[in-house]
C-alpha positions as CSV (number, residue, x, y, z in Angstrom):
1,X,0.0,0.0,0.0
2,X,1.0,3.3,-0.8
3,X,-0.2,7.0,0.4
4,X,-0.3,9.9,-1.3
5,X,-0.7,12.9,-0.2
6,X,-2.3,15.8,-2.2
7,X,-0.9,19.8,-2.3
8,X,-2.5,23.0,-3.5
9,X,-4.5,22.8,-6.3
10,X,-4.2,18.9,-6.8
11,X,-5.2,18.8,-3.2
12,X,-9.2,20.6,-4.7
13,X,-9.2,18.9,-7.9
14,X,-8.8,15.2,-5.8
15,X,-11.6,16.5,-3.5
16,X,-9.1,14.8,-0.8
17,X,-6.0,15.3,1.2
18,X,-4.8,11.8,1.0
19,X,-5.6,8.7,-0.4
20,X,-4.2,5.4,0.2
21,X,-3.4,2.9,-3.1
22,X,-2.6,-0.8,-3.6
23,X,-1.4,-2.2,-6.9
24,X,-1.2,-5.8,-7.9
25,X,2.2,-5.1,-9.9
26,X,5.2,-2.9,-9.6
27,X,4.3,1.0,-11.1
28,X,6.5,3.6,-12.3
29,X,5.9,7.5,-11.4
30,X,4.5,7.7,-15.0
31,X,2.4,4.9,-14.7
32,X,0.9,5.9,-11.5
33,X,0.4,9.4,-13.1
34,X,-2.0,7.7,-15.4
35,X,-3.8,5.7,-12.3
36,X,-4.5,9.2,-10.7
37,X,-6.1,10.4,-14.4
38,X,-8.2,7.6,-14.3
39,X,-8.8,7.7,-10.6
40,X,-10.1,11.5,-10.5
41,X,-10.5,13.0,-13.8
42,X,-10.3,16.8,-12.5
43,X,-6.5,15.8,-11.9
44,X,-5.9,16.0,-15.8
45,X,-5.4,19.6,-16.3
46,X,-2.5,19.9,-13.7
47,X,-0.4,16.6,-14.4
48,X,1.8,17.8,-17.0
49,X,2.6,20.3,-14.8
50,X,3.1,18.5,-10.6
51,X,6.1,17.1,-9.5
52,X,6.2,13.8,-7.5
53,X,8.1,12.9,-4.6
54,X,8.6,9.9,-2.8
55,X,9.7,9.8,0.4
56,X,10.6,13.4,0.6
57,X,13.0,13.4,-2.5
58,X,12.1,14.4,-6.1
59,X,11.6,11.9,-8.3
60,X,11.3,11.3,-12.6
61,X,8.1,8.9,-14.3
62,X,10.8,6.3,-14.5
63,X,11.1,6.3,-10.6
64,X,9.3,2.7,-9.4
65,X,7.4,3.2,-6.4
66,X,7.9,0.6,-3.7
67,X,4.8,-0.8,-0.8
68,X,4.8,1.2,2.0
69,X,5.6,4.6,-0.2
70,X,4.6,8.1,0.5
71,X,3.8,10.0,-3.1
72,X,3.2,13.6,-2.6
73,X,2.0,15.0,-5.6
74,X,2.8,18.9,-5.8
75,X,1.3,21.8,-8.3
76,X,3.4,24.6,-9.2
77,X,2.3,27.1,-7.0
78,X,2.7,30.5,-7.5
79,X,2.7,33.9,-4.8
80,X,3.1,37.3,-4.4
């Protein structure tokens, strides 16, 4: 099982702060993106443009995320 944890603007498109997942086979970063599209559609607008990290560290699609991962996903966010 995996949790991820929502930010920002990803955080009101999931409608949640957190979820938890669990996948029957190993997933990449990229492939999970695609999960979360299918998962919550309002998501799509902003993927292209979050970053992921696991664990605490920035990580690429290519990045395979392990059971017992935390996956934030963060919008660029933007202040004055």
């Amino acid at each position: 099982m995996v949790t991820v944890l929502f930010f920002a603007g990803a955080k009101d498109a999931a409608h949640a702060a957190s979820r938890t997942y669990e996948f029957t086979r190993p997933l990449s970063i990229g492939e999970f993106s695609h999960l979360l599209e299918q998962d919550s559609p309002q998501l799509e607008p902003l993927l292209p443009f979050v970053r992921f990290a696991v664990n605490g560290t920035f990580v690429d699609a290519g990045h395979r995320i392990a059971d017992g991962d935390e996956i934030a996903v963060l919008p660029p966010v933007s202040g004055g």
